[in-house]
C-alpha positions as CSV (number, residue, x, y, z in Angstrom):
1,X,11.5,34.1,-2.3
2,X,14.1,31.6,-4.4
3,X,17.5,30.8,-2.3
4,X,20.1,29.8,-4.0
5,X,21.8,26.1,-3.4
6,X,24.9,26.6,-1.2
7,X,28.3,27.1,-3.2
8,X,29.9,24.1,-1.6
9,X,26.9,21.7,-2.7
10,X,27.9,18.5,-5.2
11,X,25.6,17.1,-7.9
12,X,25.4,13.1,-6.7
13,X,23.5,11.9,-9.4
14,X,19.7,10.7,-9.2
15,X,20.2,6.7,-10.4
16,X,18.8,4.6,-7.8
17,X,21.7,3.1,-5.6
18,X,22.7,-0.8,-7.5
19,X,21.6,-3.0,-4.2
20,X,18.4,-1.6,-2.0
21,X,18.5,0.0,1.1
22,X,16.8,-0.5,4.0
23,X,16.6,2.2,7.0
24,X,15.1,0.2,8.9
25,X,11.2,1.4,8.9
26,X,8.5,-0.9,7.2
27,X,7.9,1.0,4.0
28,X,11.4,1.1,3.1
29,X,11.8,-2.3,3.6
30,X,9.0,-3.1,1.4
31,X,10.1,-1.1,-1.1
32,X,13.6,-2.8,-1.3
33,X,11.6,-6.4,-1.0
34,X,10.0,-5.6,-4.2
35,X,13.0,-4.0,-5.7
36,X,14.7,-7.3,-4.8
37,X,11.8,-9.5,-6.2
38,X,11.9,-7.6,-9.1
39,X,15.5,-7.9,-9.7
40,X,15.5,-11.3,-8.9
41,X,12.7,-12.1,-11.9
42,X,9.7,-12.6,-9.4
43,X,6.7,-10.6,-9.7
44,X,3.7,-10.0,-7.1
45,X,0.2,-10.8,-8.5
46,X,-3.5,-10.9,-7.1
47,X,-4.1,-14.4,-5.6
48,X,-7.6,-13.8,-7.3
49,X,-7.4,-11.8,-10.3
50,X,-10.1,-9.1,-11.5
51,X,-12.8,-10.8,-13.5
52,X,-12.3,-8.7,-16.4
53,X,-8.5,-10.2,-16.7
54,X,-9.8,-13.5,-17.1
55,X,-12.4,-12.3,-19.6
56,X,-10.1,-11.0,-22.0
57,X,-7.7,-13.4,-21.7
58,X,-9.8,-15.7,-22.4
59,X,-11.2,-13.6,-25.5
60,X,-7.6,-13.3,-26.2
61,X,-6.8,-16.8,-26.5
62,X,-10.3,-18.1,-27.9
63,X,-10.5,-20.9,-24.1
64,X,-13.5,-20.5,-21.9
65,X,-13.2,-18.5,-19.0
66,X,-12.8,-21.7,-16.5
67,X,-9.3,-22.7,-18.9
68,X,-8.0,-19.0,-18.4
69,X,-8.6,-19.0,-14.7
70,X,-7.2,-22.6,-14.2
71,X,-3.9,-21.3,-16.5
72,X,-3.6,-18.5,-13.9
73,X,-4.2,-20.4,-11.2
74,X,-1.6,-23.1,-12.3
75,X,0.8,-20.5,-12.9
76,X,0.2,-19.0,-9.4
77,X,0.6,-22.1,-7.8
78,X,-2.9,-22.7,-6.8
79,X,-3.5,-25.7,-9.0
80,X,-7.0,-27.2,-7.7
81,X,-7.1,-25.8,-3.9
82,X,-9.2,-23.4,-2.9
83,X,-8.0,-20.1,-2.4
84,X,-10.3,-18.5,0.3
């Protein structure tokens, strides 16, 4: 059986709100931490990426596999340490 919206209900839109919102349980304020991040130009990435990544970047680009993972590595921030 279909009910009907109440007569006195307002259309409010559906764009998300222009600053995050947190009420104050962990996965909404994950979800506004990435929102943030993302707004902010940052994005979250794999501290080790999948081997088929590298592979085709490396393709991509015509460098051995070693020169792609050290590019992404670089870029991460890892330079030469060990991750693990």
């Amino acid at each position: 059986m279909a009910t009907k919206p109440p007569t006195e209900a307002r259309h409010i839109g559906s764009d998300a709100p222009k600053e995050p919102t947190s009420n104050d349980d962990p996965l909404s304020s994950s979800i506004a931490l990435i929102d943030l991040l993302g707004k902010s130009g940052l994005i979250l990435a794999p501290a080790m990426p999948e081997k088929l990544l590298i592979e085709s970047v490396a393709r991509k680009h015509n460098i051995t596999i070693d020169q792609a993972m050290g590019a992404y590595r670089t870029i991460a921030g890892f330079g030469e340490k060990d991750i693990h």
